[in-house]
DOLUM-966453 format. One line per field, with one value per residue: residue in three letters; z, y, x of N, C-alpha, C in turn. Coordinates in Angstrom, 2 decimals. Layout:
BEGIN
resn: [Ala_...]
nw: [Z_...]
nv: [Y_...]
nu: [X_...]
caw: [Z_...]
cav: [Y_...]
cau: [X_...]
cw: [Z_...]
cv: [Y_...]
cu: [X_...]
//
This chain:
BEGIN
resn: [Unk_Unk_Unk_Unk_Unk_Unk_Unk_Unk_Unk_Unk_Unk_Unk_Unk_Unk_Unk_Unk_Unk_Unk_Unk_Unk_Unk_Unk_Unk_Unk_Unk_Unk_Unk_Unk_Unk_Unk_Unk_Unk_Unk_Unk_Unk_Unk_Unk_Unk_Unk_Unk_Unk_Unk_Unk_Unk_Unk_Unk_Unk_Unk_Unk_Unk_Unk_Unk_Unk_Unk_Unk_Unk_Unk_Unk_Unk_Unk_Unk_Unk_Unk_Unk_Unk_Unk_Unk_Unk_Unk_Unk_Unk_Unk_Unk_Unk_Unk_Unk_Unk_Unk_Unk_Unk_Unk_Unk_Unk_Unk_Unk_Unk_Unk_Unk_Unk_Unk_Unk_Unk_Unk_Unk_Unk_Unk_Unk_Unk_Unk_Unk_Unk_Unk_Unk]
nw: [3.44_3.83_3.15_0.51_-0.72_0.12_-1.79_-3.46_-2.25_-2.27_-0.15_0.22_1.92_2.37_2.28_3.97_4.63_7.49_8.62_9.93_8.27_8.99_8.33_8.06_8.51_6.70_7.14_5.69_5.44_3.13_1.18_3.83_5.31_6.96_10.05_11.07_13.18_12.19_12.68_10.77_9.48_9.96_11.64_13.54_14.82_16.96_17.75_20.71_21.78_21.65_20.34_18.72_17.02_15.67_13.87_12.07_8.82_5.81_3.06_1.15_-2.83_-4.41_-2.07_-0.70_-1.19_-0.34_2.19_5.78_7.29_5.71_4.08_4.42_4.57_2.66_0.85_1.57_0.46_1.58_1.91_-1.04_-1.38_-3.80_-3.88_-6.01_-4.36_-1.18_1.94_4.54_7.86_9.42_11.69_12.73_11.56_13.32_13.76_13.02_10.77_8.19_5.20_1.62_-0.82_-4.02_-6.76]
nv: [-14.22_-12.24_-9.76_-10.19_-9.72_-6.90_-4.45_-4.93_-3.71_-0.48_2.31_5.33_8.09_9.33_11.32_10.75_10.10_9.49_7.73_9.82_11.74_12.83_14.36_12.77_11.63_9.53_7.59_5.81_4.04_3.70_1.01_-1.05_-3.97_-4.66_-6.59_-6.97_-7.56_-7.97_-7.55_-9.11_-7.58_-5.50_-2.89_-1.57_2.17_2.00_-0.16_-2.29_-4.53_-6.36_-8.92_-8.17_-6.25_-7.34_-9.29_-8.91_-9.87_-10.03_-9.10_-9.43_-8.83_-8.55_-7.57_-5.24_-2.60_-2.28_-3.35_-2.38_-2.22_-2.77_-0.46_2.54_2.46_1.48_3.45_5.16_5.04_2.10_0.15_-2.22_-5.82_-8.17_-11.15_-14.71_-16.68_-18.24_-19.09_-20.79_-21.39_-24.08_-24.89_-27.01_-29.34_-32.04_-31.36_-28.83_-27.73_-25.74_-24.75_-24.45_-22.32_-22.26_-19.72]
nu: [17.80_15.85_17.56_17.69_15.72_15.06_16.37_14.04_11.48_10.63_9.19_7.55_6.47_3.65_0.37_-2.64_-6.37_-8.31_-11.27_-12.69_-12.71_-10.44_-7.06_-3.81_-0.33_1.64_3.88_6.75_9.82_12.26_13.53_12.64_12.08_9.20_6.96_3.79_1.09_-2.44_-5.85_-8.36_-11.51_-14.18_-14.42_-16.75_-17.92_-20.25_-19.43_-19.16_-17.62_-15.33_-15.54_-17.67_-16.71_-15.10_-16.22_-17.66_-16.40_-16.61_-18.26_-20.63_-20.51_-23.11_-24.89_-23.43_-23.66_-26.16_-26.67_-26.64_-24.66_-22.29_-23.02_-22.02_-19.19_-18.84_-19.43_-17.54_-15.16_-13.20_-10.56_-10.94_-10.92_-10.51_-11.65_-10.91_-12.00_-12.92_-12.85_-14.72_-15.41_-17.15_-19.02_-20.35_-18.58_-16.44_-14.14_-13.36_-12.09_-11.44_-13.62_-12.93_-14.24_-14.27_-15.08]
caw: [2.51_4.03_2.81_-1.08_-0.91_0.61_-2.55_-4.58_-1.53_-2.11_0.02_0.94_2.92_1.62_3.45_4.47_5.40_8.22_8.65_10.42_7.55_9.50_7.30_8.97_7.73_6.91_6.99_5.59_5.19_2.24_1.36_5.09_5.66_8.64_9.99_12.39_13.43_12.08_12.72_9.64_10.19_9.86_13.31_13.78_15.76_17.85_18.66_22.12_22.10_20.58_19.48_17.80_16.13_14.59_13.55_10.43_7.74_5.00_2.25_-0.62_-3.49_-4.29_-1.01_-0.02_-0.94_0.61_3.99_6.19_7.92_4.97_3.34_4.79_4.86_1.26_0.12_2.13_0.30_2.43_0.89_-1.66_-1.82_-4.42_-4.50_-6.41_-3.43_0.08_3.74_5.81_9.15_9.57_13.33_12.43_12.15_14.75_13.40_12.84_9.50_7.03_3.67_0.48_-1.97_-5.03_-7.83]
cav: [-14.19_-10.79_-8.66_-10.34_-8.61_-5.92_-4.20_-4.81_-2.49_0.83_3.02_6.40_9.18_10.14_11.89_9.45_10.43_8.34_7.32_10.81_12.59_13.90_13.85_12.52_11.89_8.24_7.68_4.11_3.88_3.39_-0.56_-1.90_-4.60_-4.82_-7.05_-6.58_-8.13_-7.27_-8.55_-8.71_-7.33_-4.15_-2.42_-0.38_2.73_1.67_-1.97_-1.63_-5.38_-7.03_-10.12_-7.56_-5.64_-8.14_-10.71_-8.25_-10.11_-10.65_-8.30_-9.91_-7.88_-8.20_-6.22_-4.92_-1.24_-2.36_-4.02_-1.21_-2.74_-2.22_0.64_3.71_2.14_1.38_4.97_6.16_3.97_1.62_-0.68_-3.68_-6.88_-8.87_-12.62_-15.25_-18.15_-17.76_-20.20_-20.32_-22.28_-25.10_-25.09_-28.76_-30.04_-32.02_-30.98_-27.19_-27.36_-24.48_-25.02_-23.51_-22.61_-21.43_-19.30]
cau: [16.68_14.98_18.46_18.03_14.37_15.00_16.44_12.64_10.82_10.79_7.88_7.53_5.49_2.11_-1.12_-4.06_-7.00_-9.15_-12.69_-13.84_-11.98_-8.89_-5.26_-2.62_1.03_1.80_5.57_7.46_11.05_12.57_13.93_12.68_10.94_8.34_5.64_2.89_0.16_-3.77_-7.20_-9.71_-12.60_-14.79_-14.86_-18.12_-17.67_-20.61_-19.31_-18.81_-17.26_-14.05_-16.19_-18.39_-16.37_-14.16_-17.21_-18.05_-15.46_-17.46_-19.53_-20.74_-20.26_-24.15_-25.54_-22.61_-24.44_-27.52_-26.76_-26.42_-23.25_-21.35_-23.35_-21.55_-18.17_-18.40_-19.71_-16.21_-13.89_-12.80_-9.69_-11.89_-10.35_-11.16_-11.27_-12.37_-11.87_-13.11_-12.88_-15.74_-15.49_-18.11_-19.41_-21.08_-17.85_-16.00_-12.40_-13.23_-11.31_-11.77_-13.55_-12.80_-15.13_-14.01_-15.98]
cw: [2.48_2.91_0.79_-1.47_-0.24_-0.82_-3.84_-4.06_-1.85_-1.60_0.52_1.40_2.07_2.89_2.45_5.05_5.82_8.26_9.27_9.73_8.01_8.47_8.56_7.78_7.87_6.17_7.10_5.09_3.86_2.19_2.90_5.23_7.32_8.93_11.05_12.18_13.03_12.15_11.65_10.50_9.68_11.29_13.13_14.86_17.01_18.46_19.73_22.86_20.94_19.78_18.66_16.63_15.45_14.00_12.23_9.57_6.19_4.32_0.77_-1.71_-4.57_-3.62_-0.59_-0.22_-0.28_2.10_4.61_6.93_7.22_4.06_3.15_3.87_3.40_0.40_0.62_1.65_0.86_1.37_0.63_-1.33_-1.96_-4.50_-5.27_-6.07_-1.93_0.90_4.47_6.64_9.20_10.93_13.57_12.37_12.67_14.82_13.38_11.83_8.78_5.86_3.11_-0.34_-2.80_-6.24_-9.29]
cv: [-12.81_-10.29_-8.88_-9.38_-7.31_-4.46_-3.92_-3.75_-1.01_1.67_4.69_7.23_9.66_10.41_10.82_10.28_8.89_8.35_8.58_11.92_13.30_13.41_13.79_12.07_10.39_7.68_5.78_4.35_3.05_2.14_-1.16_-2.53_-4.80_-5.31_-6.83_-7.20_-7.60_-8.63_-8.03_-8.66_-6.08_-3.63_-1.36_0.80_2.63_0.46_-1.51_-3.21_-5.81_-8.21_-9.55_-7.29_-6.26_-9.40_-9.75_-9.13_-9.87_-9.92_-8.82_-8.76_-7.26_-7.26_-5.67_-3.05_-1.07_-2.48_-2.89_-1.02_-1.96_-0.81_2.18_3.33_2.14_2.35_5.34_5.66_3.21_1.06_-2.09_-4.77_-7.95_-10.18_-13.70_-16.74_-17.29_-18.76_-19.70_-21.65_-23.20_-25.65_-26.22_-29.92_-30.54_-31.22_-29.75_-26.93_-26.89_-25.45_-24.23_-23.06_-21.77_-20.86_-20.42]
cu: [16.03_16.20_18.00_16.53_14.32_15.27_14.89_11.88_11.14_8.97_8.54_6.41_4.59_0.83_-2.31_-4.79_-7.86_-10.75_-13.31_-13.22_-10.79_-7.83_-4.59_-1.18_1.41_3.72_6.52_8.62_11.39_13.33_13.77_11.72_10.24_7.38_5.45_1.88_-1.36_-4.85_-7.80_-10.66_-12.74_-15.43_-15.78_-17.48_-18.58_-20.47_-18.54_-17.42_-16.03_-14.50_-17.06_-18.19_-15.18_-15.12_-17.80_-16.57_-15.82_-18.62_-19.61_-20.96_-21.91_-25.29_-24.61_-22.84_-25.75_-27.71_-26.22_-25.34_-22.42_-21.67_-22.33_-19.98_-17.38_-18.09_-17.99_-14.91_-12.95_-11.99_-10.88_-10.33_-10.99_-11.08_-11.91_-12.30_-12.41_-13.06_-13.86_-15.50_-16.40_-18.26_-19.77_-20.08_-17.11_-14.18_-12.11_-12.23_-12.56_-12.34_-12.85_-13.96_-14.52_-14.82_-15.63]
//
């Protein structure tokens, strides 16, 4: 199944810059597929904790220039992603199944 998609991929090497403005050299092989593991989240540079700095998920697109969390982050173009469904957890109940809510 991977090899029949492998043929649609095509990436290559372009300069990135990071959150304290440095360029660096971001290098993907042409037709290969690869997965890895990521946590959502918006890591602060002062969260000193892993429950900290992965408990930001979440900027509503209302304050999301106001709240000072996301203020900076936003001005620096961080990657948006837009949806128009979201899952929030419900601590109340006993099953700890996800909602939905959709717009």
């Amino acid at each position: 199944m991977l090899d029949k998609k492998r043929g649609l991929l095509s990436f290559a090497a372009g300069n990135c810059m990071n959150d304290k403005g440095q360029k660096y050299q971001k290098k993907r092989f042409l037709n290969t597929l690869s997965y890895r593991q990521y946590k959502w989240g918006l890591v602060h540079f002062w969260a000193k904790s892993q429950k900290l700095a992965y408990s930001m998920i979440n900027g509503w697109a209302e304050t999301v220039t106001s709240k000072p969390a996301f203020r900076e982050p936003f001005k620096r173009s961080r990657i948006i992603l837009v949806s128009d469904g979201f899952f929030y957890r419900s601590a109340s109940r006993i099953n700890k199944s996800s909602l939905c809510g959709c717009c």
